[in-house]
C-alpha positions in Angstrom: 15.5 -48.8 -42.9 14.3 -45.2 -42.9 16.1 -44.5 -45.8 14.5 -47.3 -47.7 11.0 -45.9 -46.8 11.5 -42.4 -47.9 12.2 -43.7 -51.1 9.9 -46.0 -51.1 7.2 -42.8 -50.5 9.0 -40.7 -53.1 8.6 -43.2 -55.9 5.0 -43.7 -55.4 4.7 -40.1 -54.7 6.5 -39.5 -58.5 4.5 -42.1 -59.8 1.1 -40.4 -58.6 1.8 -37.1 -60.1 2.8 -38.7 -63.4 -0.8 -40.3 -63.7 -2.9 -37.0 -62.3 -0.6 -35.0 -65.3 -1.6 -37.8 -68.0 -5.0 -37.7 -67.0 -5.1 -33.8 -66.6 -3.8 -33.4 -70.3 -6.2 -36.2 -71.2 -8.9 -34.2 -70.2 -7.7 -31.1 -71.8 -7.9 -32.2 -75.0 -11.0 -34.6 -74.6 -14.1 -33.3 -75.6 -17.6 -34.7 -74.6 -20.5 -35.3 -77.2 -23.5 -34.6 -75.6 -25.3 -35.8 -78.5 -28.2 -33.4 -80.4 -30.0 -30.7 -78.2 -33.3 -31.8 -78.4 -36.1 -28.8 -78.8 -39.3 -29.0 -76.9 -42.5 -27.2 -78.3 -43.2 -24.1 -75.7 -47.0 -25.7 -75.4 -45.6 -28.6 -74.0 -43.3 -26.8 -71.7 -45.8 -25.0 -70.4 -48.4 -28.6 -69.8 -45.4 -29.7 -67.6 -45.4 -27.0 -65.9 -48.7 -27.0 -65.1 -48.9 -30.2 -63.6 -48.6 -29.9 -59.8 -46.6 -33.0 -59.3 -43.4 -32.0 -58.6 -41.6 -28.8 -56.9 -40.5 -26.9 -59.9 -43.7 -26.3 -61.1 -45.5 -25.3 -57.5 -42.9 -23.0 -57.9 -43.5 -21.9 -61.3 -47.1 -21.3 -60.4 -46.2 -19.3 -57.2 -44.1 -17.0 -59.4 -46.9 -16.9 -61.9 -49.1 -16.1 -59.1 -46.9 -13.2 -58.2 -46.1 -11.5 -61.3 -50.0 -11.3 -62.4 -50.7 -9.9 -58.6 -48.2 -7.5 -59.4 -49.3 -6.6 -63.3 -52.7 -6.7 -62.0 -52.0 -3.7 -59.1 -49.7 -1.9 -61.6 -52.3 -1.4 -64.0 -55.1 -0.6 -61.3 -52.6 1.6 -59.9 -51.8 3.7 -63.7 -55.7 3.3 -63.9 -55.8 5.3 -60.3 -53.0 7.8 -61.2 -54.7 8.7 -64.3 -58.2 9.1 -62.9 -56.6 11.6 -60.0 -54.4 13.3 -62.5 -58.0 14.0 -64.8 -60.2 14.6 -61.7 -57.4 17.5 -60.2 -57.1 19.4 -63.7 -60.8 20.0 -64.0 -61.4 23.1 -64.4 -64.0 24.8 -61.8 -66.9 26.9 -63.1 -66.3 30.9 -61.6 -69.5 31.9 -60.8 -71.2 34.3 -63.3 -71.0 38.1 -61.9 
C-alpha cells in the first residue's frame, strides 16, 4: 500500500514539473505587445500635476516647494558671498601726510 502511494506522488510530482517547464519555455519565447506608447504634451503633464486631488501631485508640489526654497537661498546666498567678497577688497584711503 505504501508502495502504491509513493508512486502515486512521484507520477504527479513528474507530471507537475513537466507543465511548470512547458509553461517556463512558453514564456521565454512569448513576447507581450503592449500596444503604441502613447506621448503626453509636457503642458498637460504639468495641469495634472497641479491638481491637488491625489498623492502624487501633493508630493510633486512639496518637492517643487523645496527645490525653489533651495534655488531661492542659493542665489541669496552667491548674492551674499559676492557682496562680502566686494565689500572686503575695498581699498582704504591712507591718510594724506
Amino acid at each position: 500500500h505504501g508502495s502504491w502511494l509513493r508512486t502515486c506522488r512521484r507520477e504527479r510530482r513528474r507530471r507537475s514539473d513537466a507543465v511548470c517547464l512547458r509553461l517556463h519555455v512558453a514564456a521565454r519565447y512569448t513576447v507581450m505587445d503592449l500596444g503604441k506608447k502613447l506621448s503626453t504634451p509636457k503642458d498637460i503633464m504639468l495641469e495634472e500635476l497641479s491638481l491637488l486631488s491625489n498623492r502624487g501631485s501633493r508630493l510633486f508640489k512639496m518637492r517643487q516647494r523645496r527645490s525653489d526654497k533651495y534655488t531661492f537661498e542659493s542665489i541669496q546666498n552667491e548674492a551674499n558671498a559676492l557682496l562680502n567678497v566686494i565689500s572686503w577688497k575695498k581699498p582704504t584711503k591712507k591718510p594724506n601726510k
